[in-house]
Structure formats: structure tokens, C-alpha cells
N, C-alpha and C positions, 0 to 999 in steps of 0.2 A: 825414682829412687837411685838410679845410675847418677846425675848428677849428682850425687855428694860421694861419690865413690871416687878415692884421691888416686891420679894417673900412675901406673907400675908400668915397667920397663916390659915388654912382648907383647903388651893390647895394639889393638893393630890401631893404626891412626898416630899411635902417642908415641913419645921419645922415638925418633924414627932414626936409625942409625947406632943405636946401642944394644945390647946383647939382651937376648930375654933375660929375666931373671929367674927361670929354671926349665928345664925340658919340659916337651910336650909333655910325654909318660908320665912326669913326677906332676904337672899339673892336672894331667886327667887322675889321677888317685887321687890326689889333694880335693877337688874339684866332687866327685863321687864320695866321698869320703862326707865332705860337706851337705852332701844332696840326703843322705842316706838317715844324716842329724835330723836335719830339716824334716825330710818326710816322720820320722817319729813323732816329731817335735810338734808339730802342726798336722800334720795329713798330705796325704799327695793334691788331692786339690784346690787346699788351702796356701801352697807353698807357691810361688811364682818363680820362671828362669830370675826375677831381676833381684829379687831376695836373695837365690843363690848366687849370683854373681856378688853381689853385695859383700855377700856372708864370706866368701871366697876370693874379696878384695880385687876383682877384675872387671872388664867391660863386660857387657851381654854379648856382644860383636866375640871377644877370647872365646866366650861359653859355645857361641852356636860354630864356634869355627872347631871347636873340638868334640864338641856333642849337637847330632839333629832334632834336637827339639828334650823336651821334656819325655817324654813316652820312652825317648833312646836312651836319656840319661837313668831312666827308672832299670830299666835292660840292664846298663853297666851294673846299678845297685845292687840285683838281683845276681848278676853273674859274679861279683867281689867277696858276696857274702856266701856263697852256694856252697863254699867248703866249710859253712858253720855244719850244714849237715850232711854234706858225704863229702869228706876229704880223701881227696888222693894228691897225688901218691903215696905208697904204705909199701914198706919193705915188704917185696915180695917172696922172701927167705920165712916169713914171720910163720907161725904155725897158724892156719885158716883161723880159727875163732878170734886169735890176737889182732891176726889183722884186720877182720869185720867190722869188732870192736871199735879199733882207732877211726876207721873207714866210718865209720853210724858215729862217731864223737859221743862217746859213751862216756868219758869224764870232759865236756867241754864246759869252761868258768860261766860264771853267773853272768857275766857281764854280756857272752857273744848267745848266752841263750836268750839274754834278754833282747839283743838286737833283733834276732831270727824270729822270735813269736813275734813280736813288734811289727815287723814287714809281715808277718802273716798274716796278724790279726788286721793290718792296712788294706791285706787284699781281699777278705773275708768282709773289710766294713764299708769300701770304697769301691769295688771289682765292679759290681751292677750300673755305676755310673761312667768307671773307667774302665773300659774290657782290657784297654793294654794293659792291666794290670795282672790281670789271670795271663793272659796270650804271653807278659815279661817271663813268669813265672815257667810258664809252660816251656817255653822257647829255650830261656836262658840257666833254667834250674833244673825242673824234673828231666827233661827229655836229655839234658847232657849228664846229669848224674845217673839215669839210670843207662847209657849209652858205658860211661866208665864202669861205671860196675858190671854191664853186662861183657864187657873187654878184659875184665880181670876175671870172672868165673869160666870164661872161656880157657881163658890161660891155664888155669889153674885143672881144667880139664885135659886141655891138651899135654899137662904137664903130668897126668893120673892121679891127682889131688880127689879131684871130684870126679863123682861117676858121668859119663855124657850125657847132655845136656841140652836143652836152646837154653842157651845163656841169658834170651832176653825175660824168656819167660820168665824162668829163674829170678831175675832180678827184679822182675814185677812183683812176686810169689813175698821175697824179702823184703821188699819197700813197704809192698802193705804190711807183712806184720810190724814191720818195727815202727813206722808211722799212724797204724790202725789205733796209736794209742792216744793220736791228736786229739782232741775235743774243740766244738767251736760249741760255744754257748748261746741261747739265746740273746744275750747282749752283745755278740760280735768278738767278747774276748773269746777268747787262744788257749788252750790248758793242753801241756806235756808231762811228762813224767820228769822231775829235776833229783838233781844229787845221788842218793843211794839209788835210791827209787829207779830212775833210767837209766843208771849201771846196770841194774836186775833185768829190767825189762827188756835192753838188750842184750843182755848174754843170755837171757830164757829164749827171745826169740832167733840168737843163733844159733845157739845148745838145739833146738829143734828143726831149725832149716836143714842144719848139717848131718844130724843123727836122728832124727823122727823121732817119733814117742815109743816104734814099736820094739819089742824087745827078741832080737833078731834068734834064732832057731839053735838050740844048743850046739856047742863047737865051732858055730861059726862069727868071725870078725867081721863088723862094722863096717862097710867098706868106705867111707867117709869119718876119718881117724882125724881128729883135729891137732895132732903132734904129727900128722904126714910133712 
């Protein structure tokens, strides 16, 4: 498939003495960006490096010289999109529940939910075959999103936001409620809560991380005030 792929300026071998035709950086997101189509598009082990070079008009030689294999390049995937579901950074001025809110993409477009179940429902239908598929996951999404999040409740403790804390635990505590709402089905798809519906769902489950259910002993305030 590489031979029909027409020579560009930076493949190593070709036009030797003329200037790439864009940064490393702007071709590893181009590049990722491509990978991530592809994996939708077809599946991760349907998709081959030479497709995506293809697809992304470069040698295989450019690909592996900026990504180690396939497995690595799925990593990048996982780590580009990981602030479909916990973005940071968030004004840390914001009054806690605002900022939770933004943090969990309580109103994020159809189009980047549809990317993010997409790669779940990949890992959920292909993981058994491909472990680096859970291990991308693990490595490159949950374990650093709940690492930021648990860096910002700390803060936010240290700051007297929130009462003390392990921040890590804490941020276990909130990942699973507001993700406990996944669904995998028996046929491998993916079901979240969309539109109004996972607005709700995450402001119920940070309305109750931050202020519990119970209804605190007359005269006294809340110590976890989300206008702190």
C-alpha cells in the first residue's frame, strides 16, 4: 500500500535536502488525529501502520520514526482525547460545583461524545484480543485523570474549600459515581447519559459528593458550601 503513497517533503529517504513540510508536533497530532478516524472507522485490529500512513500521506519509515508501533500510537489516541472526559484545566477561582461540572464535560457536543464512547465501546469489543487496549486506557486516561483530579481536591483542601481529605480516595469516590452511569451491553455497545439527561446526572452526582444527602443538625452550616 506504501507504494502508491506520492513522495512529501520530511519522509526520511525522499527529497533529501529540503525542509520538512511541517513540524514533528503538528504531524504527530495530524498523524493521531488520523489514527483515532481509522480506529472508529474500521477497529484497532482491522486498521494497519500502512493504512494510516497511507491515510496521512507519509512513509511508514515518518510513522514509526514518530510513533513505536501501533500499541503506542493507540496510547497517543487515548491520551488526545482524555479531556473528552475530565478536562482540566478549570478556573480555579470557579465556585466548586462550576468547576466539577466543566472538569466531568457536563455539556460536551454530540460529536466529541460520540468519539469517546466510540474508543470505549473499541475497548470493551477488542480489549480481550488487545490487552494494550485496556493497559492504553489505564496508563493513559484513568490513572492521569484521576491523578488531576485528585491534585485539585487536594488544593482545594489545602485552600479550606473542602474539609481534609485523601484526595485520592475522594477522587475514586467521584469517578465512580459519575461514570457508574456507563452501561456496556451485551452486544459490546457503550450507553451514557447525553444532553439534558448527563447535565442532571452530573450535577445530582456533585450536588451529593460535596454536600451528602444528610441534612446537617439545626444552626449549623454546611461545611462544604459550593459558592466557597
Amino acid at each position: 500500500m506504501n507504494s502508491t503513497v506520492p513522495a512529501r517533503m520530511g519522509d526520511a529517504g525522499r527529497c533529501r535536502g529540503r525542509p520538512k513540510t511541517r513540524p514533528d508536533a503538528a504531524q504527530r497530532r495530524a498523524i493521531v488525529e488520523m489514527a483515532c478516524q481509522l480506529f472508529l472507522e474500521k477497529g484497532y485490529g482491522a486498521t494497519t501502520t500502512d493504512e494510516i500512513a497511507a491515510a496521512c500521506k507519509i512513509s511508514k519509515q515518518t510513522l514509526y520514526r514518530l510513533f513505536p508501533g501501533k500499541p503506542g500510537l493507540f496510547k497517543e489516541v487515548i491520551a488526545a482525547t482524555r479531556a473528552k472526559w475530565l478536562n482540566f484545566p478549570v478556573d480555579e477561582t470557579l465556585p466548586l460545583d462550576a468547576a466539577l461540572e466543566r472538569m466531568f464535560q457536563a455539556s460536551l457536543d454530540e460529536e466529541a461524545d460520540r468519539v469517546r464512547l466510540g474508543l470505549l465501546h473499541l475497548v470493551v469489543a477488542e480489549g480481550g484480543h488487545f490487552p494494550e487496549l485496556r493497559e492504553a486506557v489505564r496508563l493513559c486516561g484513568a490513572e492521569v485523570s484521576r491523578a488531576e483530579l485528585a491534585g485539585w481536591l487536594a488544593r482545594q483542601s489545602a485552600r479550606g474549600r473542602l474539609k481534609p481529605c485523601d484526595p485520592r480516595r475522594a477522587a475514586n469516590i467521584l469517578m465512580d459515581m459519575v461514570y457508574g452511569a456507563i452501561i456496556v451491553k451485551s452486544t459490546g455497545e457503550v450507553e451514557y447519559p447525553a444532553g439534558a439527561e448527563r447535565v442532571e446526572h452530573i450535577h445530582a452526582c456533585i450536588q451529593m459528593f460535596l454536600h451528602g444527602l444528610a441534612v446537617p443538625p439545626q444552626g449549623q452550616v454546611p461545611v462544604n458550601s459550593s459558592s466557597a
